[in-house]
One Martini backbone bead per residue (centre of mass of N, CA, C, O) as a GRO file, in nm:
protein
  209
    1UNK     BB    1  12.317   7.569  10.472
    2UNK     BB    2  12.070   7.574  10.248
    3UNK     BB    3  12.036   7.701   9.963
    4UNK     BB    4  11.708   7.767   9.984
    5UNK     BB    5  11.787   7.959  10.191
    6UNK     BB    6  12.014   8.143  10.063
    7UNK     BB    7  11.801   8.158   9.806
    8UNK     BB    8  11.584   8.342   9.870
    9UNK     BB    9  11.310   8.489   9.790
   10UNK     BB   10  11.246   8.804   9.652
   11UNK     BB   11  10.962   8.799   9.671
   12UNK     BB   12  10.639   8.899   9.822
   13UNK     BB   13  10.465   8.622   9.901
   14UNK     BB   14  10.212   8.759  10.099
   15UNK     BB   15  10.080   8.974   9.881
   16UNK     BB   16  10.004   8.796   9.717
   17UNK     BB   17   9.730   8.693   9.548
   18UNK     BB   18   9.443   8.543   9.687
   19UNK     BB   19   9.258   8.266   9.535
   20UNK     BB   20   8.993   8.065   9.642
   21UNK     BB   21   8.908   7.924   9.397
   22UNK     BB   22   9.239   7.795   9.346
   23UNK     BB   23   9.298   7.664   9.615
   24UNK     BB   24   9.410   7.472   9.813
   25UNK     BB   25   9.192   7.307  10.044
   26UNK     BB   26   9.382   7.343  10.262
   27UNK     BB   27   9.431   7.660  10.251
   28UNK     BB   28   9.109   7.740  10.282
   29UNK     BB   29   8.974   7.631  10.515
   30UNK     BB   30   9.015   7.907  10.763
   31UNK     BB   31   9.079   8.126  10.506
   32UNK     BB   32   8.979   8.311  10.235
   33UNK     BB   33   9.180   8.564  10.232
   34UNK     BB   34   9.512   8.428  10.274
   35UNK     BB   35   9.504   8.147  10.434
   36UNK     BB   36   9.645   7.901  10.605
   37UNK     BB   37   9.926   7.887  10.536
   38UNK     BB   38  10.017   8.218  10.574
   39UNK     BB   39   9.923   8.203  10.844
   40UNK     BB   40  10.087   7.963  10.991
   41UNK     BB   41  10.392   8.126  10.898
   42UNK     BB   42  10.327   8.395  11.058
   43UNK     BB   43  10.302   8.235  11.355
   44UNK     BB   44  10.567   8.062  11.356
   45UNK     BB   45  10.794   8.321  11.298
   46UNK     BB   46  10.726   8.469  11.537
   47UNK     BB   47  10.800   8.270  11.746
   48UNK     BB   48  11.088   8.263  11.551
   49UNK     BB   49  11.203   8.565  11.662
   50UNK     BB   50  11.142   8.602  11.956
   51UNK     BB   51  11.349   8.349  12.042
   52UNK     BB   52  11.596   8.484  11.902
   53UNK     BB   53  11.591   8.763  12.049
   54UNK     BB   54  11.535   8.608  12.345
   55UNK     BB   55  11.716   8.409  12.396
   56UNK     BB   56  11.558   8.130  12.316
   57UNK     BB   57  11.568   7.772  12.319
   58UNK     BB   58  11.587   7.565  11.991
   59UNK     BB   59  11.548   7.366  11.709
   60UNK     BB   60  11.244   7.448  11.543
   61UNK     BB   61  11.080   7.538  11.283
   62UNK     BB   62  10.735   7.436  11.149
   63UNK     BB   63  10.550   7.293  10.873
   64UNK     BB   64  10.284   7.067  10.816
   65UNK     BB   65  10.148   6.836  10.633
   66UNK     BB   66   9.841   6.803  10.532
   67UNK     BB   67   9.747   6.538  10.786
   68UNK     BB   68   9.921   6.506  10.980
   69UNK     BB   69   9.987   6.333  11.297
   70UNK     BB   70   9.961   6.541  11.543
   71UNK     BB   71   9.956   6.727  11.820
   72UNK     BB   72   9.936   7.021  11.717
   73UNK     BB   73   9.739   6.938  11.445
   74UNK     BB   74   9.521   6.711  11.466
   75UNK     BB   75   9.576   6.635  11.137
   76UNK     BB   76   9.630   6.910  11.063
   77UNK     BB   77   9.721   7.196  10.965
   78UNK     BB   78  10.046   7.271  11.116
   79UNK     BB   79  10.271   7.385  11.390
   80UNK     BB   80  10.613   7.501  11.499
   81UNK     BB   81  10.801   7.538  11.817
   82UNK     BB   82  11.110   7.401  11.952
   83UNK     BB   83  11.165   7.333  12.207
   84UNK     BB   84  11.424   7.281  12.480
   85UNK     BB   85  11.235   7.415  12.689
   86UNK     BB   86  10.908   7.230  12.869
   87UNK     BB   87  10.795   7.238  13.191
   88UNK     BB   88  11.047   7.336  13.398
   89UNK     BB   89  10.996   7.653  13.471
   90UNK     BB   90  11.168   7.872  13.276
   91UNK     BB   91  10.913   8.065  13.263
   92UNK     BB   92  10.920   8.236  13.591
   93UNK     BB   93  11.180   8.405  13.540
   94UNK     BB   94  11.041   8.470  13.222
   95UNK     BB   95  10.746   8.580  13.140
   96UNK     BB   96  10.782   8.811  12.929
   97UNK     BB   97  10.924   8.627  12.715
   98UNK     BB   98  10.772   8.440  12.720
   99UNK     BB   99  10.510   8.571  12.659
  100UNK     BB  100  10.631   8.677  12.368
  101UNK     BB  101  10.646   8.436  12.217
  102UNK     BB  102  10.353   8.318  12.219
  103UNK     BB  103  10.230   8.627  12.108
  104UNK     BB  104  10.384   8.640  11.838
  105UNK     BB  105  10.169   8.467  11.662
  106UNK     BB  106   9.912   8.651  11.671
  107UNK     BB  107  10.029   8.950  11.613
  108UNK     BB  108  10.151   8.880  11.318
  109UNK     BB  109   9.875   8.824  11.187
  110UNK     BB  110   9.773   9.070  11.266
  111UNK     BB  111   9.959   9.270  11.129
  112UNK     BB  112   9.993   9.183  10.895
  113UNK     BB  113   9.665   9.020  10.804
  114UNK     BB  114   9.448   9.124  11.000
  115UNK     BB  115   9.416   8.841  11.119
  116UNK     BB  116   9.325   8.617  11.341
  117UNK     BB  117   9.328   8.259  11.478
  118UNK     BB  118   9.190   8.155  11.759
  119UNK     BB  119   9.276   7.888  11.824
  120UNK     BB  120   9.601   7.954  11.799
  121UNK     BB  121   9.608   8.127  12.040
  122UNK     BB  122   9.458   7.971  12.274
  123UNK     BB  123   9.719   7.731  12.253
  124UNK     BB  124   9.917   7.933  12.337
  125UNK     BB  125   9.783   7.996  12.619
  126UNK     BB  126   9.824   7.736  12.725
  127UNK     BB  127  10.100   7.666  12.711
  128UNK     BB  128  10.178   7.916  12.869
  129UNK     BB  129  10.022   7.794  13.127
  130UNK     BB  130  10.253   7.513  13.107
  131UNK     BB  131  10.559   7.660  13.122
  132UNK     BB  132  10.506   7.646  13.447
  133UNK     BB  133  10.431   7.550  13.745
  134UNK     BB  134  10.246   7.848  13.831
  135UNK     BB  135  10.085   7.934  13.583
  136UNK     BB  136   9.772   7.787  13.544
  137UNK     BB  137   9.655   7.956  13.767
  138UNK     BB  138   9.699   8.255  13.659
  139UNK     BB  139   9.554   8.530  13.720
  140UNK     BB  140   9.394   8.819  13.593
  141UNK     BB  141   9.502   9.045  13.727
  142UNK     BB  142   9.831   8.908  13.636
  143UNK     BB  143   9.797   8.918  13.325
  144UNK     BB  144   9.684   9.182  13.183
  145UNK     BB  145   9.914   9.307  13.231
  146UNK     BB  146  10.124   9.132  13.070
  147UNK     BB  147  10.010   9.179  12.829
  148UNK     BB  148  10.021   9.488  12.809
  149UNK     BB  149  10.342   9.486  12.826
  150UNK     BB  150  10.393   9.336  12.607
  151UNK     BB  151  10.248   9.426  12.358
  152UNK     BB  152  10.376   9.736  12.399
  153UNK     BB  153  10.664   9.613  12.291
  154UNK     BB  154  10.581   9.476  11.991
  155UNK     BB  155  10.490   9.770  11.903
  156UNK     BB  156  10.736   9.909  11.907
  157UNK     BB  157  10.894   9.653  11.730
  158UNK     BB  158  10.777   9.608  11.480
  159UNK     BB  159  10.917   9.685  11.229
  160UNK     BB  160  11.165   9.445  11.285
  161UNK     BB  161  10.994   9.210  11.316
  162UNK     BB  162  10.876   9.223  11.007
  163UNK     BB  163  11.138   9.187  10.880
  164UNK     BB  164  11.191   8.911  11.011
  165UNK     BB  165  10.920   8.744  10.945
  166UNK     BB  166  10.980   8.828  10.606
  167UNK     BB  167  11.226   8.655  10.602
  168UNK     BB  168  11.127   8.356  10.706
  169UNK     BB  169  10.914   8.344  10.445
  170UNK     BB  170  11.108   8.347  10.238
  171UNK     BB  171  11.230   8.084  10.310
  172UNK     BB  172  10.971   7.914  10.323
  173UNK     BB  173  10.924   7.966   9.998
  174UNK     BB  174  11.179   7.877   9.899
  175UNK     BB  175  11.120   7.578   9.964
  176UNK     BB  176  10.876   7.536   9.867
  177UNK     BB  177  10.941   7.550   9.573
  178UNK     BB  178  11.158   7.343   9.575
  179UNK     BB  179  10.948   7.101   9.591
  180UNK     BB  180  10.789   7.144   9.323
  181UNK     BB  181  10.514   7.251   9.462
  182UNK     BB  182  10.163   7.401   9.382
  183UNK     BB  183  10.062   7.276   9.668
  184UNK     BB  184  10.046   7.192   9.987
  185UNK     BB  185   9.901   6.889   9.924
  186UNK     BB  186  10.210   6.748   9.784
  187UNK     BB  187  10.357   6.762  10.039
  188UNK     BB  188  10.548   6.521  10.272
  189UNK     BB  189  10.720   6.745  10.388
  190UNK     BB  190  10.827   6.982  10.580
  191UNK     BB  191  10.870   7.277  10.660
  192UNK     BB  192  11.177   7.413  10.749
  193UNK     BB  193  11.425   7.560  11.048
  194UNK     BB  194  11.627   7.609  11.232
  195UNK     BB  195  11.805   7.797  11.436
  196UNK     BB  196  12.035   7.858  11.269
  197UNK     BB  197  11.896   7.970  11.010
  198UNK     BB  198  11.770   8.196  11.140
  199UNK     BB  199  12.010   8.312  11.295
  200UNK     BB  200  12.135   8.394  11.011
  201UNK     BB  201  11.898   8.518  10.869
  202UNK     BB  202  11.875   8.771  11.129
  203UNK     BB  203  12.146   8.817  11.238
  204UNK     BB  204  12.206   8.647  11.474
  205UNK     BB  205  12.377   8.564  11.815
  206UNK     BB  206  12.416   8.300  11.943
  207UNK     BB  207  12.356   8.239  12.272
  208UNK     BB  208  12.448   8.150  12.578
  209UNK     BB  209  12.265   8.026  12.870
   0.00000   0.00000   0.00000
């Protein structure tokens, strides 16, 4: 594990105050309250929570520097949890796994920013009917209960799930002051965390498939 993982920000840096007029232009883009980055980094940190509890296999999560290139981001600041399997059926006999992994970015910014960006839920219900054979046509009969019965689980278990969520934003903050950027666009590199580095953060014994 990287030093700047190990030596992880110990102040609340989602907390600190963020002022829309002095910040970077990409970070103020799509959200004046927050910033566009720190809602980023914690609706990827849900889905890479979500993922290392439910024993769901990924490779890393990362947020890209703004303007990069890439199927998720197009071309914007954006970010992923890189799956080890995907659209290959394993989510139709997870579906509730499937999806609260999925739905855990946009829970996380709503639970924690008070606010969530419609855009990223959108593409993720997207994904996530693309993520099994038979989900794309999902009827809406069959979606709305497990809706309501994985957020009913992720309220249930908020307490914990936010200590781990803000466990690995102190983790991608200390990585980025590490980087040695006051400002977003000055990053060259994304900002990454393996799924080892996760799974270590959270304390958390990955488990074989």
């Amino acid at each position: 594990m990287t030093e700047h993982v190990k030596e992880a920000a110990t102040t609340e840096w989602l907390d600190q105050p963020f002022d829309p007029l002095t910040a970077d232009g990409w970070d103020r883009a799509n959200c004046v309250r927050h910033g566009l980055l720190r809602h980023t980094l914690v609706h990827e940190a849900g889905h890479a929570v979500a993922a290392a509890r439910l024993n769901i296999e990924f490779v890393d999560v990362f947020v890209l520097p703004p303007g990069t290139k890439s199927e998720m981001g197009n071309g914007f600041l954006g970010g992923a949890l890189q799956l080890v399997h995907f659209e290959n059926g394993w989510a139709v006999d997870r579906i509730d796994d499937a999806y609260e992994m999925y739905l855990m970015g946009a829970m996380a910014e709503r639970n924690i920013l008070q606010h969530q960006l419609k855009d990223g839920f959108l593409q993720d219900l997207d994904r996530f009917k693309r993520a099994g054979n038979n989900l794309n046509g999902l009827p809406e009969a069959e979606f709305q209960p497990l809706h309501l019965r994985v957020k009913s689980k992720i309220d249930e278990n908020w307490l914990q799930i936010e200590r781990d969520v803000r466990a690995l934003i102190r983790a991608f903050a200390a990585q980025f002051t590490a980087s040695g950027e006051q400002v977003m666009s000055g990053l060259s590199e994304p900002l990454l965390l393996t799924s080892a580095e996760v799974h270590s953060i959270l304390n958390i014994e990955k488990l074989s498939s």
